[in-house]
C-alpha positions as CSV (number, residue, x, y, z in Angstrom):
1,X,-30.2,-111.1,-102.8
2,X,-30.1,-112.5,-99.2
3,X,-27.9,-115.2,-98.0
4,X,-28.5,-118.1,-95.9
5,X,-27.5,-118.2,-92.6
6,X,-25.6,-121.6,-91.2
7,X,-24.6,-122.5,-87.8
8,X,-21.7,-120.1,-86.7
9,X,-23.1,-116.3,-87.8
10,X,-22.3,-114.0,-85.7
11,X,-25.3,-112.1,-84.0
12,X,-25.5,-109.2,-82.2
13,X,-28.7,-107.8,-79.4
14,X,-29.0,-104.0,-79.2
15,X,-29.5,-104.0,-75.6
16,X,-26.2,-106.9,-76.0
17,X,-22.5,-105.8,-74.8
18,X,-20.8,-108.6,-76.9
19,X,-21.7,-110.3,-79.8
20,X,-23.2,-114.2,-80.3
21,X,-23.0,-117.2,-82.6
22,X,-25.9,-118.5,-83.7
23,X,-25.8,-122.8,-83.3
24,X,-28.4,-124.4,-85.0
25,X,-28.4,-128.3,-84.4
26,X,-28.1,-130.6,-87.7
27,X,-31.8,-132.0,-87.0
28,X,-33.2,-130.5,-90.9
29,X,-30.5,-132.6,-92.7
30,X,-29.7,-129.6,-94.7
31,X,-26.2,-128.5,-94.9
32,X,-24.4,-125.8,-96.6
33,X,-21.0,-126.4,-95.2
34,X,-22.5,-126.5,-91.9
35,X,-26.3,-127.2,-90.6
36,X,-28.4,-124.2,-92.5
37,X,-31.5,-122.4,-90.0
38,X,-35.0,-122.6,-90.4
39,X,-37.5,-119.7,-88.1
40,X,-37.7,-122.1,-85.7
41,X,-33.9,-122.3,-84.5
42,X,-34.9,-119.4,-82.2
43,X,-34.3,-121.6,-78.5
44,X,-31.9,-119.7,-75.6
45,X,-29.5,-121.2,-74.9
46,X,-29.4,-124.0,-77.4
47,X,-29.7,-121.8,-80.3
48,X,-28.9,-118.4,-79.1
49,X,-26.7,-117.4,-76.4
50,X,-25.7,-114.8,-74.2
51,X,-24.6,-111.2,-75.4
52,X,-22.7,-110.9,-72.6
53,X,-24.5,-107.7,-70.6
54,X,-28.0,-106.6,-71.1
55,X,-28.4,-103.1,-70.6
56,X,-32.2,-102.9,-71.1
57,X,-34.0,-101.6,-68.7
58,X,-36.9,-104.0,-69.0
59,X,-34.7,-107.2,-68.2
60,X,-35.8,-107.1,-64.3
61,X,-32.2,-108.1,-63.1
62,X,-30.8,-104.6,-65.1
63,X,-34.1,-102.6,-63.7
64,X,-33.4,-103.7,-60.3
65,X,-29.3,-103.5,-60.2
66,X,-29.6,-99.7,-61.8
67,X,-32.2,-99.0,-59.0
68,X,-30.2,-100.1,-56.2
69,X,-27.3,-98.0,-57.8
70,X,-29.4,-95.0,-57.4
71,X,-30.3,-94.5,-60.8
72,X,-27.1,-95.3,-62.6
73,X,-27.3,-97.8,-65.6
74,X,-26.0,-100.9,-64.3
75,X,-26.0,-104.1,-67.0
76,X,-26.2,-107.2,-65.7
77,X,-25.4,-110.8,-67.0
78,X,-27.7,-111.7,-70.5
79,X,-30.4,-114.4,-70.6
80,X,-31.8,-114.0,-74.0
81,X,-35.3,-114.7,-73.5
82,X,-37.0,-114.8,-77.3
83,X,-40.2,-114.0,-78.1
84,X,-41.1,-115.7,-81.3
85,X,-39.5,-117.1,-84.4
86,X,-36.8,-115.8,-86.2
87,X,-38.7,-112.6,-88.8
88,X,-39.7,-112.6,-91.2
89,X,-37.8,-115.9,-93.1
90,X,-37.1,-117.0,-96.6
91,X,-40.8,-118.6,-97.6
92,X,-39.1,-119.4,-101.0
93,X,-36.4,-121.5,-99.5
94,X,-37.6,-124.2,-97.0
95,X,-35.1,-126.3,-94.5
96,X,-36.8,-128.8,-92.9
97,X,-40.6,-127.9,-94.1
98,X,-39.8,-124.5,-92.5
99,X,-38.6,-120.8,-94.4
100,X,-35.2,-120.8,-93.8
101,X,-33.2,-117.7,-91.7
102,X,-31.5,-115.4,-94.0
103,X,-29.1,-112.2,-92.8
104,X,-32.3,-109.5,-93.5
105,X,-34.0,-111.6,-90.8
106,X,-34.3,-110.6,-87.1
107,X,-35.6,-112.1,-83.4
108,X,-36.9,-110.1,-81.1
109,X,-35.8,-110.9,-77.0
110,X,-38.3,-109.8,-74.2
111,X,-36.6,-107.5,-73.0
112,X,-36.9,-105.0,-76.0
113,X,-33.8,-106.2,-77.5
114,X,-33.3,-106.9,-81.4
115,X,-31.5,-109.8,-82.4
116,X,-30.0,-109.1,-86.2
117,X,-26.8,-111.4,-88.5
118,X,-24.2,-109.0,-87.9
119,X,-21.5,-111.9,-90.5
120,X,-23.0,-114.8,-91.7
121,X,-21.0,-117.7,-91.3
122,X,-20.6,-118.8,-95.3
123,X,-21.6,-115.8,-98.2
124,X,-22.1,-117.8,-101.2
125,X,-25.5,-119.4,-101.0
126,X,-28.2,-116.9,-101.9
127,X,-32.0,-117.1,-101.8
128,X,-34.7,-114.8,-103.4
């Protein structure tokens, strides 16, 4: 069984140096202690926010920094830049006409990065 995920899970990018907490906005009406995410609470910066560094090189800002250092990895300040909906969501269990997130689901960021639940912020509401 998976469980829900709610406005305050923690998150984490592979190419991240820090982790995230995921805020989803209350505009569903569903609640499970807090606001409860659909697929489509996948917005940077409203939704998702910085991991701190990005050390991908396919974010331009790290590709460019590490090659002005002469080849040495140099991370540079995240901007999550998301590529599509939250993957692949709860179809059984739908906030706001939309499959809801659950902690098996992931986002993937432009830059090569994986965004995955590393704590969901409640663990007693489970879907199927």
């Amino acid at each position: 069984m998976s469980v829900l995920v709610t406005s305050g899970t923690q998150l984490m990018c592979s190419f991240g140096t820090a982790p995230s907490v995921l805020n989803v906005l209350p505009a569903s009406k569903v609640m499970c202690g807090t606001p409860v995410a659909n697929i489509m609470d996948n917005v940077a910066m409203t939704n998702i926010m910085p991991f701190a560094m990005c050390t991908s090189l396919a974010n331009p800002a790290v590709s460019a920094a590490t090659a002005a250092a002469y080849g040495v990895l140099t991370p540079q300040p995240c901007t999550p830049v998301i590529a599509g909906p939250w993957a692949p969501g709860t179809p059984t269990c739908l906030v706001g006409g939309k499959p809801a997130v659950n902690n098996t689901c992931s986002l993937m960021c432009s830059y090569a990065g994986v965004i995955s639940v590393t704590s969901p912020a409640q663990t007693t509401t489970t879907t199927s």
